[in-house]
N, C-alpha and C positions, 0 to 999 in steps of 0.2 A: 482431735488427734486420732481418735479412733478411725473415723470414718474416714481422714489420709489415709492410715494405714490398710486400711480395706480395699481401697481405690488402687494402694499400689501393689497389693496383692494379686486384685484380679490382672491388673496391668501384665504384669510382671508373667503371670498364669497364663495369659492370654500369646502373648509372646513365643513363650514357652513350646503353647501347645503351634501355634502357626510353622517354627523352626521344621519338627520332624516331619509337617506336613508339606512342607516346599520340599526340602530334601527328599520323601515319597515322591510328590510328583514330577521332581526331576528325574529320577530311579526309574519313574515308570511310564515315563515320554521317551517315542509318543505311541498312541496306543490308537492313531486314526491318523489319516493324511497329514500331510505337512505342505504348506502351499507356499515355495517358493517367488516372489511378486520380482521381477527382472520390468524396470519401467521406463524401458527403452524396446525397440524393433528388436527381430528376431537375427541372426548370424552374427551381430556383434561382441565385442569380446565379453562384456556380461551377462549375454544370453548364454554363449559357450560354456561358460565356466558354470552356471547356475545348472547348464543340464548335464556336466563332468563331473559335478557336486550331487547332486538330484540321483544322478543313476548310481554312483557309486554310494549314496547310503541307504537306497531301498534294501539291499540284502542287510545291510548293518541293524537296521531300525524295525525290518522284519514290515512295514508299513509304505504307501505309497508318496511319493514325492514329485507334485505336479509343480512345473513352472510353469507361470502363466506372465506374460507379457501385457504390462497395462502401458504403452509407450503414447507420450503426450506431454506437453508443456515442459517438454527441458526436462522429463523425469518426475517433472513432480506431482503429475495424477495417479501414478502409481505409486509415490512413495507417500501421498497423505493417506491412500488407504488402509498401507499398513500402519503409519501413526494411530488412524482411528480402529486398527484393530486389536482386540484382547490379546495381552501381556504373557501367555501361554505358551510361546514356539512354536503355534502350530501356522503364523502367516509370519515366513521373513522375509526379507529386502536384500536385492543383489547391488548394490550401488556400485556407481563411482565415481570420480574425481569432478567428473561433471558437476555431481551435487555444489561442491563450495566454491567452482568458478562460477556459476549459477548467482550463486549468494555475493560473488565479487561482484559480478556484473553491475545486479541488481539493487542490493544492498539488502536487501532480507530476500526470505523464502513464505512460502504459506505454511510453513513449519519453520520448529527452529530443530537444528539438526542435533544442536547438544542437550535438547530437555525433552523433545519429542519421539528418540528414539533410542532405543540401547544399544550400542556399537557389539560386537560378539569378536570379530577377527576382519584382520586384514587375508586374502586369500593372493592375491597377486600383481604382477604391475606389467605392465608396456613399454617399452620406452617411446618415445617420440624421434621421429628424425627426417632432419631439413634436404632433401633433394633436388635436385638440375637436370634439366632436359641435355643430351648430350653435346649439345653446339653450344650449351653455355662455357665458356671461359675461364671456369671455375672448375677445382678439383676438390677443393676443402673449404673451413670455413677460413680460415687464413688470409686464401687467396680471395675469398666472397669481401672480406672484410677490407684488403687491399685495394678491390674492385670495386666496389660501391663509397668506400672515400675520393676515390677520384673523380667518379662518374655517378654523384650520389643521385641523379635520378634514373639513372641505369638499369635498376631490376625493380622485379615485381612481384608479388610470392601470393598464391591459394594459400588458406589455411581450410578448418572441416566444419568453418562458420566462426560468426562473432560473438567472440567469449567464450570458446570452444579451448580447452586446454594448451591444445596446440599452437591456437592464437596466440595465449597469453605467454608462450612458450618465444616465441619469433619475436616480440614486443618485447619481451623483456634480456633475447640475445641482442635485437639492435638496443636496447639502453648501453646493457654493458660492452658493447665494441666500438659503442658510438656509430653507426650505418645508418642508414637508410634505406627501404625500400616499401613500394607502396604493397597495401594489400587486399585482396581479392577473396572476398567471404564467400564461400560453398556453403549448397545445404548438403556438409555430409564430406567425408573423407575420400569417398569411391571419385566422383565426381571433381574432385581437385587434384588425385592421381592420373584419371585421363586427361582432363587439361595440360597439364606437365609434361606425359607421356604426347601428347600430337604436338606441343611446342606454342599453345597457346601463353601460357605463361613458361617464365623463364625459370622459377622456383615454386615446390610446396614444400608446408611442413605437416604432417600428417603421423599415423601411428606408425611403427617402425613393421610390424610385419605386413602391414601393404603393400610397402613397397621393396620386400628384402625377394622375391621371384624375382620383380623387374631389374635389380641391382645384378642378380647373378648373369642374365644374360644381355647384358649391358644397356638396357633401354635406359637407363637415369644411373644418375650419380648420386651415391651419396655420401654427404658432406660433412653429418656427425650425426652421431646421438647424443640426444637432453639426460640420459642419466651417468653416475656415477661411474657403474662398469658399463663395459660392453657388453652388446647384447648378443646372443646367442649365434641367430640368423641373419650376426652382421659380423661379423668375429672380424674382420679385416679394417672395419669402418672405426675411426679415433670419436674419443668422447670431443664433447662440447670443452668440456675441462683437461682432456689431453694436448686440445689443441690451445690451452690457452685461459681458458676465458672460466675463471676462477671466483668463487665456488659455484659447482652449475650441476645442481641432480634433481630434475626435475622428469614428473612421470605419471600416466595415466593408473591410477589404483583402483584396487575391485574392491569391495570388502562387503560383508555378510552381516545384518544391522536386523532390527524387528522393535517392535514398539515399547517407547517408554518402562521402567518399571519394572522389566525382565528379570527373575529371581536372580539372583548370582550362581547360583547351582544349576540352574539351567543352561544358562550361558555357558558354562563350562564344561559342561555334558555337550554342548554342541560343539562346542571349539575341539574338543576330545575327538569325537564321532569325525568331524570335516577335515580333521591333523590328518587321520588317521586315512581318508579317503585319498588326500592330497599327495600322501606319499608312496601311493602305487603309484608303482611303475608305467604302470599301461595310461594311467591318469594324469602321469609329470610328461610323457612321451605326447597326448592327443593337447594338451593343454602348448607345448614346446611347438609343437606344429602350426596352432592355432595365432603362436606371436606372444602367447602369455606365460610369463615366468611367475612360476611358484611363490609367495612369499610368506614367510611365518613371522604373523604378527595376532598378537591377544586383542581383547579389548581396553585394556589401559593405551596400548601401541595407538589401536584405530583414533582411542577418543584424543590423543594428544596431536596427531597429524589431522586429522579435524580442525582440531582446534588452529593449531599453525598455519594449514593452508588456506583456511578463511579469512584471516590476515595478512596473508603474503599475496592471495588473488584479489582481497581486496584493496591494500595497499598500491599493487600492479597495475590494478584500473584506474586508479585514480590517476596516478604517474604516466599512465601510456593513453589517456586519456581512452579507454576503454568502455561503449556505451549497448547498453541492450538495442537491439534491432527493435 
């Protein structure tokens, strides 16, 4: 009995002492680089945001803030490195949404998303939105939907590749309309906007600020967006679910993740710092430019739409019979 009781001493000691020493090092992070891992190419919307975030807390942190682009395999050569790196804050992950259509596709990852990395915050989202080359016959999705029942081999839509959010975005408005229309896998968003635009294909569905220039001086139409509101630099364009087609908020997410095991007071230290970046002014203005809207989400927020949307793209591919290239 003794010797329990000694055991739960030190236990109990040891505890103790570990507490004020996380609480220190979160207090006093960081105190050397911070290496932002973005593991995708450069100009896209998690690059953007990663170096919106990046510049705005080197004066914060009084320390430098590199992102560095490890882009490859769907994202995920850059995101096992931060998996494999120490639990510290000083290497985190710009992710997004890609990750867990990724894991629909596929059915696992070379990580697992909910044990291999700490979620910190959601930072932003996209909408998505479905457009028409101007000779198409179509003004909304209404009439898309009108149109393609009658003439169900009639159209034909780019998405920005297969299993590509946006795909699974298109696949899952023809379930709920009941349509049809064939589809045309891009490597890549840019490349399925020109298509559209010179009238190769008759539809894409792509990220919404691609194509919100071309809307304004009429080279395409467009026919909704996949989220909830409207979006910014479409303000005239109706939702998926204004126009009907009910419940329907779906959306390209960024969010700011780093390896497994992350103190809890760290995390929160950083969520603090990034709140805080997010809400200048000058920061909501190049971010509103860039097509990305703000959003404020913790990490309870990130790990629960994680979790959801790993079930819902994977649920989606099974139904829309959705297969990795």
């Amino acid at each position: 009995m003794k010797l329990k009781n000694k055991l739960l001493t030190l236990v109990a000691t040891a505890l103790c002492a570990a507490l004020p020493m996380t609480l220190a090092h979160a207090q006093g992070f960081p105190n050397k680089a911070v290496r932002i891992v973005v593991p995708y190419a450069t100009g896209g919307g998690s690059d953007i945001l990663a170096r919106q975030i990046g510049a705005g807390l080197q004066p914060v942190w009084g320390q430098g803030v590199v992102v560095d682009n490890k882009a490859g395999a769907s994202g995920n050569i850059g995101s096992q490195e931060v998996v494999r790196a120490p639990a510290d804050g000083y290497t985190l992950l710009l992710q997004n949404s890609t990750m867990v259509t990724n894991l629909g596709v596929n059915g696992k990852l070379p990580y697992d998303p909910g044990k291999d990395l700490t979620p910190i915050m959601l930072l932003g989202i996209t909408p998505i939105a479905l457009v028409a080359h101007p000779s198409a016959k179509v003004n909304n999705v209404k009439e898309l939907i009108a149109a393609a029942k009658a003439k169900p081999d009639a159209f034909n839509y780019g998405s920005c590749g297969i299993g590509t959010p946006q795909h699974f975005v298109m696949e899952l408005l023809k379930q709920e309309t009941g349509t049809a229309a064939a589809h045309v896998g891009y490597k890549g968003c840019a490349p399925a906007v020109t298509d559209v635009l010179g009238g190769q294909i008759q539809l894409a569905i792509v990220s919404a600020n691609l194509v919100a220039p071309y809307a304004k001086n009429g080279q395409l139409k467009v026919l909704g967006v996949s989220t909830k509101q409207r979006y910014a630099l479409l303000p005239n364009t109706s939702t998926f679910e204004e126009q009907g087609v009910k419940p329907f908020d779906f959306s390209i997410w960024y969010a700011l993740m780093g390896p497994a095991k992350m103190p809890p007071e760290l995390v929160s230290k950083i969520t603090a710092d990034v709140t805080k970046v997010l809400a200048d002014p000058r920061v909501q203005e190049n971010l509103s430019t860039a097509g990305v809207v703000p959003y404020k989400g913790n990490d309870e927020d990130l790990a629960k739409l994680i979790k959801a949307d790993a079930k819902r793209y994977t649920d989606l591919a099974k139904s829309a019979n959705i297969k990795a290239e």
